[in-house]
VOPAGU-2260 file (C-alpha; in pm, 1 decimal, decimal comma):
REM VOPAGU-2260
SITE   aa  ch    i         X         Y         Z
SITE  UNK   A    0   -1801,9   -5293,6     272,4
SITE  UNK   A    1   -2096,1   -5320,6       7,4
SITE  UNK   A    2   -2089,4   -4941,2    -129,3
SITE  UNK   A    3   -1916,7   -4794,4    -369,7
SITE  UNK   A    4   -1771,8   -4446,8    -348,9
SITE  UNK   A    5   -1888,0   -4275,0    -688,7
SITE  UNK   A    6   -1639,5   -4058,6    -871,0
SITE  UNK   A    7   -1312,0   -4164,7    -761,6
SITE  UNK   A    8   -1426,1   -4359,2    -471,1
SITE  UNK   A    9   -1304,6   -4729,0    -399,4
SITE  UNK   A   10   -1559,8   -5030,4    -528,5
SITE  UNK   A   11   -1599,8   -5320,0    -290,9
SITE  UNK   A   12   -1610,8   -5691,3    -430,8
SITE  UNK   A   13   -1346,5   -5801,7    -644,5
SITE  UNK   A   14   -1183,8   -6107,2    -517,6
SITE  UNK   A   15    -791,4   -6069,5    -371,4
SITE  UNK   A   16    -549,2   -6091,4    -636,7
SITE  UNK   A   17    -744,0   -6065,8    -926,6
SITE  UNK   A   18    -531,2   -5775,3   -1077,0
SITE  UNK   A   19    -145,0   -5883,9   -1003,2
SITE  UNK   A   20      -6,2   -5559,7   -1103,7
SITE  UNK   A   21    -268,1   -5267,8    -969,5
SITE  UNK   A   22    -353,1   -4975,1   -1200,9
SITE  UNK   A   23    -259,1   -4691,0    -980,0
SITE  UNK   A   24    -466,8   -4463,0   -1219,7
SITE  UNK   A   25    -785,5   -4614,7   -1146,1
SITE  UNK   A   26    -996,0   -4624,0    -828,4
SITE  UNK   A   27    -914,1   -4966,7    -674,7
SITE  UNK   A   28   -1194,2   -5186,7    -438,1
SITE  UNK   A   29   -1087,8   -5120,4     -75,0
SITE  UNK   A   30   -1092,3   -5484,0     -37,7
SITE  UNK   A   31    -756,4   -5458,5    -271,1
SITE  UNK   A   32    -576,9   -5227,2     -70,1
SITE  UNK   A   33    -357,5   -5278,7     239,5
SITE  UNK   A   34    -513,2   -5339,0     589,4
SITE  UNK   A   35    -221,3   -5211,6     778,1
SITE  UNK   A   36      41,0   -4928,4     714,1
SITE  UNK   A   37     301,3   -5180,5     721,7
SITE  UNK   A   38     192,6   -5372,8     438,0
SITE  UNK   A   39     157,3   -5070,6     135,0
SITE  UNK   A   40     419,3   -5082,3    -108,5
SITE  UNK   A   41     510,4   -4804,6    -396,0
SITE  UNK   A   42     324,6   -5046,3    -602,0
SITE  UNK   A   43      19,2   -5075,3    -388,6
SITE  UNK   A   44       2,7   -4737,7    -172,2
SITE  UNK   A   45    -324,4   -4584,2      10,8
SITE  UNK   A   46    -477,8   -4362,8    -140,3
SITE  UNK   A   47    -503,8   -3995,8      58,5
SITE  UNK   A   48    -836,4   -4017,6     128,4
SITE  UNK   A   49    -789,6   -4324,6     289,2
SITE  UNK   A   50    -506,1   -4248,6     471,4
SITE  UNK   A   51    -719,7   -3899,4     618,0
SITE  UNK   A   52   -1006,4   -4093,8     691,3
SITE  UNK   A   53    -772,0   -4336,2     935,7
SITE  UNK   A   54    -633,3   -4028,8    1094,7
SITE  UNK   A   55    -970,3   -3906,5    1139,3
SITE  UNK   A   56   -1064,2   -4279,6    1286,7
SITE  UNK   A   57    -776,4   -4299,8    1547,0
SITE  UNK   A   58    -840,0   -3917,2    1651,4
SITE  UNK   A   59   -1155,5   -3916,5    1719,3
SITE  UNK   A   60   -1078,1   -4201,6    1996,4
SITE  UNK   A   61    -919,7   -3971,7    2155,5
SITE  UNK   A   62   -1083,3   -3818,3    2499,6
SITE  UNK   A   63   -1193,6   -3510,1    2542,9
SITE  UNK   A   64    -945,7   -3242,1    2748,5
SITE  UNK   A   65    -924,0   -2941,7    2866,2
SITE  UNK   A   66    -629,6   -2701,2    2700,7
SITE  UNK   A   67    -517,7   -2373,6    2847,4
SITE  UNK   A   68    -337,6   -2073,9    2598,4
SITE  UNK   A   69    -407,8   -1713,8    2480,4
SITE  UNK   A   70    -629,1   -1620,9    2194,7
SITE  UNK   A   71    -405,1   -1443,7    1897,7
SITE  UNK   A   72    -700,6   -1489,2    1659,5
SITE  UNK   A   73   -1042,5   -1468,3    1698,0
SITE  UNK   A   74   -1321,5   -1464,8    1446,2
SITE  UNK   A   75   -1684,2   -1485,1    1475,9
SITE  UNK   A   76   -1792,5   -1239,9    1264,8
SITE  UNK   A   77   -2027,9   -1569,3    1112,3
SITE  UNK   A   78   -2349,9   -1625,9    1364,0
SITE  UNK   A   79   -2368,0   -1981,9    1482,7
SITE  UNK   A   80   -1963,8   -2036,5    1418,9
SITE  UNK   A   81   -1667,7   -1946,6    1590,8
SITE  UNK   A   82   -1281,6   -1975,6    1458,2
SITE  UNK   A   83    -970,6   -1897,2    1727,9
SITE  UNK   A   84    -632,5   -1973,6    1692,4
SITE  UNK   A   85    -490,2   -2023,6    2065,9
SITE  UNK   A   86    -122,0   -1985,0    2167,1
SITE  UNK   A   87      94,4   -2189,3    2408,2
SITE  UNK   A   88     149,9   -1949,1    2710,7
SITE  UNK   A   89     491,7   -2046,9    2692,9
SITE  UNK   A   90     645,8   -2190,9    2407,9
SITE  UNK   A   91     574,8   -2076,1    2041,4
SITE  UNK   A   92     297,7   -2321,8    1959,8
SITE  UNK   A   93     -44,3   -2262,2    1851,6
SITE  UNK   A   94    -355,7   -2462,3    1764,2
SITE  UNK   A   95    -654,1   -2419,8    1586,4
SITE  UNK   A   96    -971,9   -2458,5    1737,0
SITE  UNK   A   97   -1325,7   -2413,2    1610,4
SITE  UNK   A   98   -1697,3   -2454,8    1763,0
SITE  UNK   A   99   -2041,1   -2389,7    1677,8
SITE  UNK   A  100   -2376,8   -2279,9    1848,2
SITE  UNK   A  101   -2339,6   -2263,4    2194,5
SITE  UNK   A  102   -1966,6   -2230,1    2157,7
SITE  UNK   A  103   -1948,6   -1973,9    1941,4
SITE  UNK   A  104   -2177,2   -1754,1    2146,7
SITE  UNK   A  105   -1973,2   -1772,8    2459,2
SITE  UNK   A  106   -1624,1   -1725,5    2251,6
SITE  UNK   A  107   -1805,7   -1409,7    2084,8
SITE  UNK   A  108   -1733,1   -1206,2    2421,6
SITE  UNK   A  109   -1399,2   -1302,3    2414,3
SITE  UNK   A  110   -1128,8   -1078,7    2260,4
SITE  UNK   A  111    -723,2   -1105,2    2091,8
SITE  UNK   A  112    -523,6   -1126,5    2370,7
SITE  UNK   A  113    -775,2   -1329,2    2678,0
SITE  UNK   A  114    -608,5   -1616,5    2814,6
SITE  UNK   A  115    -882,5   -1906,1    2829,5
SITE  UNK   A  116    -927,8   -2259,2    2907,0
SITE  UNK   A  117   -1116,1   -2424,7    2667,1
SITE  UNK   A  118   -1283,0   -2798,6    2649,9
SITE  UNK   A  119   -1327,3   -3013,8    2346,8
SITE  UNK   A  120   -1184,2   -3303,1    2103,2
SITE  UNK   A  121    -949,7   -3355,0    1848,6
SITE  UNK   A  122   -1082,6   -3367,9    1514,2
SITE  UNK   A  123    -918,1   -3399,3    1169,3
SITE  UNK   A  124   -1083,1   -3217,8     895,1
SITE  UNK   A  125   -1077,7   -3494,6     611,2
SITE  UNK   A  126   -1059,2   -3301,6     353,6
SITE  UNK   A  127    -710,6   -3109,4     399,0
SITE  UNK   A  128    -621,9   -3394,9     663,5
SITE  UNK   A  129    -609,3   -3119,5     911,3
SITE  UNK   A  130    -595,6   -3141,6    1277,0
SITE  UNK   A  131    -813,7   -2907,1    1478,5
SITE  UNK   A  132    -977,6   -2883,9    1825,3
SITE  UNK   A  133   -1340,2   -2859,0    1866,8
SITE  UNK   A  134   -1402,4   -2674,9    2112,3
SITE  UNK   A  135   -1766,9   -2721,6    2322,4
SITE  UNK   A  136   -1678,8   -2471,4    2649,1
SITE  UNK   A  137   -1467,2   -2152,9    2692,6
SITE  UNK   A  138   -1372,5   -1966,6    2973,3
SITE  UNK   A  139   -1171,8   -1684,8    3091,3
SITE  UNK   A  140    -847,4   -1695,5    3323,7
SITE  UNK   A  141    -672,1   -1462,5    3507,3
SITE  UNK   A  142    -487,4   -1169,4    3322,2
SITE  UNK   A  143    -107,9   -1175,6    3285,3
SITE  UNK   A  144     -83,3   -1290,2    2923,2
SITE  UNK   A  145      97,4   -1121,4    2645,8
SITE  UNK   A  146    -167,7    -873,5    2549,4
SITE  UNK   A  147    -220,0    -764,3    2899,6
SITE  UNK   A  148     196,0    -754,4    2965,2
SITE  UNK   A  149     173,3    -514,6    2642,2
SITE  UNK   A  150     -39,1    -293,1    2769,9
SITE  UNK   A  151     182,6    -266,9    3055,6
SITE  UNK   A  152     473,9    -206,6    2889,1
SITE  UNK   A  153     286,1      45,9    2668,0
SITE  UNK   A  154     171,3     253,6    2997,8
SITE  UNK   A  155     505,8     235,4    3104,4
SITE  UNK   A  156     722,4     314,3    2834,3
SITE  UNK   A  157     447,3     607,4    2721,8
SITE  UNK   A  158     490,0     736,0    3080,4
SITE  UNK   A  159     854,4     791,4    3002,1
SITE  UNK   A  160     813,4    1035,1    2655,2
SITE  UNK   A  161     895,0     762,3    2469,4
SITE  UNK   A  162     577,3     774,5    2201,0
SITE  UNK   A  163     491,5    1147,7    2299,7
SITE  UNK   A  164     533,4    1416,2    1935,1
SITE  UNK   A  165     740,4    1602,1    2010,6
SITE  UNK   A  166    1022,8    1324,6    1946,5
SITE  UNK   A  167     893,5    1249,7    1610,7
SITE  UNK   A  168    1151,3    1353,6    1357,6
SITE  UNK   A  169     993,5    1447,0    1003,6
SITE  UNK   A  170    1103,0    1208,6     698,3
SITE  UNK   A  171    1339,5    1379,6     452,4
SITE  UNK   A  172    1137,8    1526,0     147,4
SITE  UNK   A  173    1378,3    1313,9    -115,2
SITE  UNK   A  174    1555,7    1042,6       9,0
SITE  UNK   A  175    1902,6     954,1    -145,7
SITE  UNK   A  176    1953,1     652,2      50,5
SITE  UNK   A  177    1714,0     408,0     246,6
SITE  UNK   A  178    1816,3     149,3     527,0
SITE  UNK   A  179    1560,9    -140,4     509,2
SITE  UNK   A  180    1567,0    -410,4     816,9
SITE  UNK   A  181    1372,1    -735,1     712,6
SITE  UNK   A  182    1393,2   -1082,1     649,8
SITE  UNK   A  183    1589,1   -1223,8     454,3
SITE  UNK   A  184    1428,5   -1293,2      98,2
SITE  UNK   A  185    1111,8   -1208,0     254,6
SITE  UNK   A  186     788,2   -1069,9      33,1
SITE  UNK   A  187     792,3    -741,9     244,2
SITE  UNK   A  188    1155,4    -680,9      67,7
SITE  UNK   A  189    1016,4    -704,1    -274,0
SITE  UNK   A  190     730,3    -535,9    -177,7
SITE  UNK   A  191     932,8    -201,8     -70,6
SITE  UNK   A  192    1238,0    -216,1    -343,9
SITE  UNK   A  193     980,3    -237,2    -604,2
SITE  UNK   A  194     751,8      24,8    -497,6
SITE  UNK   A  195    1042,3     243,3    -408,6
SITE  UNK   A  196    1212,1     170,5    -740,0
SITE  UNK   A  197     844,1     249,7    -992,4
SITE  UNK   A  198     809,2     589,1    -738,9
SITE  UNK   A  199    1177,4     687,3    -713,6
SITE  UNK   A  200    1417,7     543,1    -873,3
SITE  UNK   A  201    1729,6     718,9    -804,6
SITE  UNK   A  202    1731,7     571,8    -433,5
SITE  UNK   A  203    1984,7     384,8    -340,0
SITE  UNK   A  204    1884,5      75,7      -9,8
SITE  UNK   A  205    2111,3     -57,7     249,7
SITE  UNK   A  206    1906,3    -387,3     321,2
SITE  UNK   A  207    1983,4    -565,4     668,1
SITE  UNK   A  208    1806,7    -908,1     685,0
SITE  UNK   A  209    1698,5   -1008,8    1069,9
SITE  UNK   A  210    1465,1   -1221,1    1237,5
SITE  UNK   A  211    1143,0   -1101,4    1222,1
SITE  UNK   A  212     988,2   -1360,1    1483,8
SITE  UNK   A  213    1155,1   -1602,8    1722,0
SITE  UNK   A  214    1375,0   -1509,2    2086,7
SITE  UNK   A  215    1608,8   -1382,0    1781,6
SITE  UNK   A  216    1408,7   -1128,9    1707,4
SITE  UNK   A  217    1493,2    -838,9    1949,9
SITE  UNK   A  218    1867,5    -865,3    1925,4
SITE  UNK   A  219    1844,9    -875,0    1545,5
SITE  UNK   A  220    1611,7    -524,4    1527,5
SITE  UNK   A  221    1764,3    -348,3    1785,4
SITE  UNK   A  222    2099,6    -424,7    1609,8
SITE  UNK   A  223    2025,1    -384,7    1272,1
SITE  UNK   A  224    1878,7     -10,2    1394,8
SITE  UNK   A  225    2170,1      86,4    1552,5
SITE  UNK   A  226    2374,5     -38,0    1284,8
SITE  UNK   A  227    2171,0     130,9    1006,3
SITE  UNK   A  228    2124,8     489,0    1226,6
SITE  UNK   A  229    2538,6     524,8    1260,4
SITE  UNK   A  230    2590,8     501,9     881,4
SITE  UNK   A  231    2561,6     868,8     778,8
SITE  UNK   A  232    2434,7     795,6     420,2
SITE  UNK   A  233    2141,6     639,2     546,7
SITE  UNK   A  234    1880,3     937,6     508,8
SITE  UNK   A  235    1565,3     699,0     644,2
SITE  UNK   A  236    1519,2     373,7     824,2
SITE  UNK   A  237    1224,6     123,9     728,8
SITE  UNK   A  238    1129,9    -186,7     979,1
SITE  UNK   A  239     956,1    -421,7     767,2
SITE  UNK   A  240     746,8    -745,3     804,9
SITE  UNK   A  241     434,1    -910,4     675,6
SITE  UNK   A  242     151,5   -1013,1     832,3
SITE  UNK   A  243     132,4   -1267,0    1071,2
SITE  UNK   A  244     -39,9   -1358,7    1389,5
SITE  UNK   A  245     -27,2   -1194,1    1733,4
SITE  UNK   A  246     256,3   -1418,4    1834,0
SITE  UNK   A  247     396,3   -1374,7    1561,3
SITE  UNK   A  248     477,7   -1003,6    1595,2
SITE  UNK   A  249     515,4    -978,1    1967,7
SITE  UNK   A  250     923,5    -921,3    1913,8
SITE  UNK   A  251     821,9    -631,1    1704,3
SITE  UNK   A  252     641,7    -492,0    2089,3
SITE  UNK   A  253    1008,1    -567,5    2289,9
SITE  UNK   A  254    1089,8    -317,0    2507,6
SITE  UNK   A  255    1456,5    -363,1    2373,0
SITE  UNK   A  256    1356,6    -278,7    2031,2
SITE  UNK   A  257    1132,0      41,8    2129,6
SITE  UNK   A  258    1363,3     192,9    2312,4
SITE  UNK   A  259    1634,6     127,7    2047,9
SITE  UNK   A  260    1332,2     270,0    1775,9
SITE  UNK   A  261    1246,7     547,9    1986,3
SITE  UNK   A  262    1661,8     641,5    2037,4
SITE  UNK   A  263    1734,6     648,4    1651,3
SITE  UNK   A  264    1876,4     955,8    1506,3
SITE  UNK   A  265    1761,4     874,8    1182,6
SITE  UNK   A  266    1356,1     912,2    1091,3
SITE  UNK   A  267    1223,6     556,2    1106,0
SITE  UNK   A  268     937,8     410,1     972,7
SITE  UNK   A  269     778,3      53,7    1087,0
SITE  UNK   A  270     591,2    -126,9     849,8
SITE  UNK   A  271     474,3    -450,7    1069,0
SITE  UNK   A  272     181,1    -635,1     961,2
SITE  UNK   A  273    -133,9    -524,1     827,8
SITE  UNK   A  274    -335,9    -226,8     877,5
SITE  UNK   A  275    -534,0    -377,8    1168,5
SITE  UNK   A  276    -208,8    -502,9    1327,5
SITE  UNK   A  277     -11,6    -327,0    1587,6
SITE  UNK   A  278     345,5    -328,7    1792,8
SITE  UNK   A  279     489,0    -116,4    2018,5
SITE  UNK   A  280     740,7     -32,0    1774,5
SITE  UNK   A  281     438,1     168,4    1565,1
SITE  UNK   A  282     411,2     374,5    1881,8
SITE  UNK   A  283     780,7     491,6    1860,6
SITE  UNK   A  284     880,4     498,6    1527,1
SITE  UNK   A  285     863,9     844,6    1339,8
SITE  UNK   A  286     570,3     732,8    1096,2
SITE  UNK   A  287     323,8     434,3    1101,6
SITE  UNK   A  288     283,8     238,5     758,9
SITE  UNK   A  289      -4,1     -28,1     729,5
SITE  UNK   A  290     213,4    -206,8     522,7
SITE  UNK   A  291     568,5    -240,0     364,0
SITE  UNK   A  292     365,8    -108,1      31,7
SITE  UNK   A  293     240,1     164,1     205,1
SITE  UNK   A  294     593,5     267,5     381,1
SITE  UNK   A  295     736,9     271,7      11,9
SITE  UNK   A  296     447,3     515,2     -70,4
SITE  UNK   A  297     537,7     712,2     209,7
SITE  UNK   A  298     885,9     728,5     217,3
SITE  UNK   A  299     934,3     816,4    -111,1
SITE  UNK   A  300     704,7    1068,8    -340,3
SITE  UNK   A  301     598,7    1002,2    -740,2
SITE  UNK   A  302     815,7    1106,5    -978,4
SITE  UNK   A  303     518,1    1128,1   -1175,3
SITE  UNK   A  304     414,9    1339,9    -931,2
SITE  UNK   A  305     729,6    1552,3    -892,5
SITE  UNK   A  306     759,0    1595,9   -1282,3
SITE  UNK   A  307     370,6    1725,9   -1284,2
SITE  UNK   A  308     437,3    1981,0    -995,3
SITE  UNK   A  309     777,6    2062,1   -1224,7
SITE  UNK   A  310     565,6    2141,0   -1536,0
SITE  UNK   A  311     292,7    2288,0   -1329,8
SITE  UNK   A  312     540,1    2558,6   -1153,7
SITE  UNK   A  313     718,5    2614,8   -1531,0
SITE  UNK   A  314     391,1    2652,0   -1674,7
SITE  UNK   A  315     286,8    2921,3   -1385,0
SITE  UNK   A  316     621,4    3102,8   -1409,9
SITE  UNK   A  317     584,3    3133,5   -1774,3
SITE  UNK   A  318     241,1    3282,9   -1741,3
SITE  UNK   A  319     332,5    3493,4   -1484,7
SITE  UNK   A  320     637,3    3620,0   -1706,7
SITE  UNK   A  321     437,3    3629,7   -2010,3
SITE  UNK   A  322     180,8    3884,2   -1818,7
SITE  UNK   A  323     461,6    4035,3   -1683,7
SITE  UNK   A  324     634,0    4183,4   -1979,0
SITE  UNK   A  325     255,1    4232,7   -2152,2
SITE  UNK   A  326     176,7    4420,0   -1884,3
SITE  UNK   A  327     523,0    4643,5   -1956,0
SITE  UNK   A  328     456,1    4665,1   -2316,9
SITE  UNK   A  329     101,1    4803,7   -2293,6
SITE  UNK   A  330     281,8    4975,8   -2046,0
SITE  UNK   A  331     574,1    5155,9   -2257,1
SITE  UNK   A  332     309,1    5163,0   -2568,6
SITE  UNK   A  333      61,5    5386,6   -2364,5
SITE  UNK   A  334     394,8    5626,1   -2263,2
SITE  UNK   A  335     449,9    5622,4   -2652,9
SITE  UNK   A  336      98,7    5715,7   -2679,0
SITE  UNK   A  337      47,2    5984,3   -2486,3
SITE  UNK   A  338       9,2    6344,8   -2665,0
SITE  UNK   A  339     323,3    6479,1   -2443,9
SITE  UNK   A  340     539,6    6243,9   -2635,0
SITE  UNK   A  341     374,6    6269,0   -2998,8
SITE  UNK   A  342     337,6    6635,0   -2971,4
SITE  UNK   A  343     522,5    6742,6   -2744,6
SITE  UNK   A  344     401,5    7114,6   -2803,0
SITE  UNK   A  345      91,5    6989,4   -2632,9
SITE  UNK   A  346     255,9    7006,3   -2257,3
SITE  UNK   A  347     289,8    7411,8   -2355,7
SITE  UNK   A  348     -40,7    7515,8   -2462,5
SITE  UNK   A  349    -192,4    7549,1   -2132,6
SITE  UNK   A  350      82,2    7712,5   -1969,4
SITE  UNK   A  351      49,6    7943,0   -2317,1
SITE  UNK   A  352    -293,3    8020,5   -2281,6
SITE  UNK   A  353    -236,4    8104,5   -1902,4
SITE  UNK   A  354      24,6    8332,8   -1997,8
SITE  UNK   A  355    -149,9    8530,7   -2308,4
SITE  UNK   A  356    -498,8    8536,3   -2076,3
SITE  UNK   A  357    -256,6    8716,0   -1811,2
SITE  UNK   A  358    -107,0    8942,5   -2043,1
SITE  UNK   A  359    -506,8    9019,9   -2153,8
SITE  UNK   A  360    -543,1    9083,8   -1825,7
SITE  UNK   A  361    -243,8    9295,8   -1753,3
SITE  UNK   A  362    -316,3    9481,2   -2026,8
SITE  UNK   A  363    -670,8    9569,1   -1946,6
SITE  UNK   A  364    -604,0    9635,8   -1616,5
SITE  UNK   A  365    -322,5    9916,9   -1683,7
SITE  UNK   A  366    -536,8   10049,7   -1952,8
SITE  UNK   A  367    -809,0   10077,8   -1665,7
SITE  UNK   A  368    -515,0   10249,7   -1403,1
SITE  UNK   A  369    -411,8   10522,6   -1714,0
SITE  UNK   A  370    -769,3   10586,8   -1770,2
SITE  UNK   A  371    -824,5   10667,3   -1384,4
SITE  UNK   A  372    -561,6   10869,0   -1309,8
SITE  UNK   A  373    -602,0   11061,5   -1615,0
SITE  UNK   A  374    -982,8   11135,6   -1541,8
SITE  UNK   A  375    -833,7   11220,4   -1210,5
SITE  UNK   A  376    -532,2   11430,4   -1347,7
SITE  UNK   A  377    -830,2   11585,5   -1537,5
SITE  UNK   A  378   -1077,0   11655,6   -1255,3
SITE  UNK   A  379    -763,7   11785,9   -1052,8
SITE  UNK   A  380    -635,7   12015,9   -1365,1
SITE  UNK   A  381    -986,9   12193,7   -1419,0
SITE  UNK   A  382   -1006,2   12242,8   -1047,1
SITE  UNK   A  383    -652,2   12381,6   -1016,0
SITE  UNK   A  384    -755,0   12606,7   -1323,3
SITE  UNK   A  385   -1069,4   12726,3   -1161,5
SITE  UNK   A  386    -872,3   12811,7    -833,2
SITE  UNK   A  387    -550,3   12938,4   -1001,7
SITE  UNK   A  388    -489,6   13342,7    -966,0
SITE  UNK   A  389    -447,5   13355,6   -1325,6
SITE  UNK   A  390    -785,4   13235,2   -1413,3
SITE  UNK   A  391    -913,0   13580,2   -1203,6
SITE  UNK   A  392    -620,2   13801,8   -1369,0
SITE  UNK   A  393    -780,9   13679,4   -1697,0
SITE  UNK   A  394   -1154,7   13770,2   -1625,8
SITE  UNK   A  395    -973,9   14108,4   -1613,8
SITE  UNK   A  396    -879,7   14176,8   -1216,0
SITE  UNK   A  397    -499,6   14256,7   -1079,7
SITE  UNK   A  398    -312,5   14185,4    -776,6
SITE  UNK   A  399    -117,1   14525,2    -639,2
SITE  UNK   A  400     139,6   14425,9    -459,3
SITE  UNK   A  401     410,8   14647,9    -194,0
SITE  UNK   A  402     722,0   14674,8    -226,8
SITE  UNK   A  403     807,5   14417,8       5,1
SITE  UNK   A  404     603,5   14189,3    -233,5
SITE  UNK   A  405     314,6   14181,7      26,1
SITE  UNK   A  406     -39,7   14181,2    -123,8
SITE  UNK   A  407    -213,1   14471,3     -78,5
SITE  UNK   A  408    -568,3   14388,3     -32,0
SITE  UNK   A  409    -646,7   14707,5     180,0
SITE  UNK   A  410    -654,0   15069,0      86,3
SITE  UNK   A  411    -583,7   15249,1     427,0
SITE  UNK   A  412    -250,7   15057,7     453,4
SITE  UNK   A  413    -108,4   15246,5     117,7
SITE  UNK   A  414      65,9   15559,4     161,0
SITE  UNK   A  415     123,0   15832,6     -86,8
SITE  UNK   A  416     474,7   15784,7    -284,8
SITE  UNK   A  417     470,2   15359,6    -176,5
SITE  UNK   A  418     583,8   15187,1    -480,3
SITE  UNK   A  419     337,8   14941,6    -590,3
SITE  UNK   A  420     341,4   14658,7    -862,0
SITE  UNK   A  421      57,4   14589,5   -1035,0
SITE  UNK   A  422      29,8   14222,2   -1180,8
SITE  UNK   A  423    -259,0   14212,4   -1478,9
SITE  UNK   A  424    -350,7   13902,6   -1735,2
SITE  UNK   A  425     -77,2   14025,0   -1933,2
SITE  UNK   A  426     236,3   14167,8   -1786,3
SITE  UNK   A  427     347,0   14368,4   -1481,9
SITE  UNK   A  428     320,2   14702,3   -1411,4
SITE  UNK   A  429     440,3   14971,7   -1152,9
SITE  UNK   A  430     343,3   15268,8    -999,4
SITE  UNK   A  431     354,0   15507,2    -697,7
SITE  UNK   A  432      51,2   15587,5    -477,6
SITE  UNK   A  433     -82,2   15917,5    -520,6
């Protein structure tokens, strides 16, 4: 080989053995190094690069085939370029597989969850020494894969009540104690302690540590729930596990563990994945988190929070008491105010005036009554005194009267020797008819 790689590439050359002892620091002529695996030492290795570049050599000798899986990843979001990651239909193997322009227009109909065959090569990429498949035809197979079998079990198990509301139990306002089911010295545990802890951090955890993926993975959840939901200090139950592929999560969809989620006493909270991943378990757990950062968030409130709402509500009282007993001092101060309580004689003047304006009137109104029935004693007295005998006895007449007392008023009915009395203006007199 006549060229030379530039940069930390491998010059072509030097004759054999003209450095006995290799400087391993320097970029050596590929004529220096080893022909065959066998024959590298610690003192004369390969380099990576030319260790990748055999790999990629021998592998792309390889024929073409045809492999058979489910999708579990799909992207091809990029035009011209498609990127799947496709899943073993029955053990827990996946491969990567990648293709471009005719490729990636037929995989861009596909979706998470298809079971395809798919025809292409082995490649390593060189640069990370990674093995890949490159895919150059896709096609769909019959249903029946794990996405479809979920779908089925979500029909059923939804049929039965087992994701309806009404079964949803509401999280406790302020947890005292928290059961957390993950794996063991797994990110997602850090990820709720600490947020828990910064938000709350009187709470107490009872950690369980399961298998979050694997056959183990159903026995573990559905035990550590059960476990966690008979301990009465638990107050809330948290599922947690980081993101992952489809596979990856699929004992999170059980029907084992949803039944044991959607049978737990205690409120539980799953916390599987990312935001755009989903399990059955979401379905029947009390609450959904995206995350294990975002179940903290929920299960828990601030105490920033809680100490604001605190000073908020003692700041409102004390307003509210503040206008309160304002209110009752200009209250009391307008009572001490008032004229019926500086002069008290105040209240009496009206009921005064009423009383001296009716005596005004009483008095006027007898005065009026004396004066009447005097005129009228008057009027009554002068015609008495006009009509009285005496008043014609005084204009100088007399009333002759018998004996009997009889008023004579007729001459023929005196006889001589009748006794008669004679009554004048002054005095009586008697006297006998001639």
């Amino acid at each position: 080989m006549n060229a030379t790689m530039r940069g930390g590439g491998y010059a072509a050359g030097a004759a054999p053995g003209s450095q006995p002892a290799p400087d391993l620091s320097r970029p050596r002529p590929l004529d220096q190094l080893p022909r065959l695996a066998a024959d590298t030492t610690a003192e004369n290795p390969w380099p990576v690069s030319v260790l990748s570049q055999k790999f990629h050599t021998a592998v792309a000798k390889w024929p073409a085939a045809w492999i058979c899986g489910q999708i579990t990843e799909i992207n091809t979001r990029r035009a011209g370029s498609a990127y799947l990651t496709v899943r073993d239909d029955f053990e827990d193997i996946a491969i990567s597989v990648s293709g471009w322009r005719a490729f990636a227009a037929a995989a861009s109909r596909f979706r998470q969850g298809d079971r395809v065959v798919i025809h292409g090569r082995a490649d390593i990429w060189v640069k990370q020494t990674r093995l890949s498949f490159i895919g150059d035809d896709i096609r769909k197979i019959g249903a029946g894969g794990l996405k479809e079998q979920i779908d089925e079990l979500r029909r059923k198990l939804k049929g039965e009540g087992l994701f309806d509301a009404e079964r949803k139990v509401p999280l406790p306002e302020f947890p005292r104690c928290i059961g957390l089911i993950c794996a063991p010295q797994a990110r997602a545990e850090g990820d709720v302690v600490t947020n828990v802890n910064l938000r709350w951090p009187v709470v107490r955890f009872k950690i369980v540590h399961a298998h979050v993926q694997g056959a183990q993975c159903p026995p573990d959840i559905i035990e550590a729930i059960r476990r966690l939901d008979a301990d009465p200090e638990v107050d809330v139950i948290i599922v947690a596990r980081g993101g992952g592929a489809f596979e990856d999560l699929i004992g999170f969809s059980d029907e084992g563990v949803v039944r044991a989620a959607a049978a737990c006493v205690t409120p539980l909270v799953s916390a599987i994945g990312h935001e755009d991943d989903w399990t059955l378990i979401d379905l029947a757990a009390d609450l959904r988190a995206s995350t294990p950062t975002d179940a903290a968030k929920k299960v828990v409130p601030d105490v920033r929070e809680q100490w604001q709402l605190v000073d908020n509500a003692v700041r409102q009282m004390r307003m509210r008491v503040s206008a309160r007993v304002d209110g009752e001092i200009r209250l009391v101060e307008g009572y001490a105010n008032r004229p019926s309580l500086t002069r008290p004689l105040t209240m009496l003047e009206p009921h005064q005036r009423f009383i001296d304006d009716a005596l005004a009137r009483l008095d006027i109104g007898l005065r009026r009554i004396v004066d009447d029935a005097s005129l009228t004693i008057e009027k009554r007295h002068a015609s008495l005194t006009a009509l009285s005998p005496q008043s014609t006895l005084n204009r100088g007449y007399a009333v002759v009267q018998r004996a009997d007392g009889g008023v004579l008023d007729d001459a023929s009915q005196v006889r001589p020797g009748d006794e008669l009395t004679l009554t004048l203006r002054k005095g009586v007199v008697t006297a006998k008819a001639d």
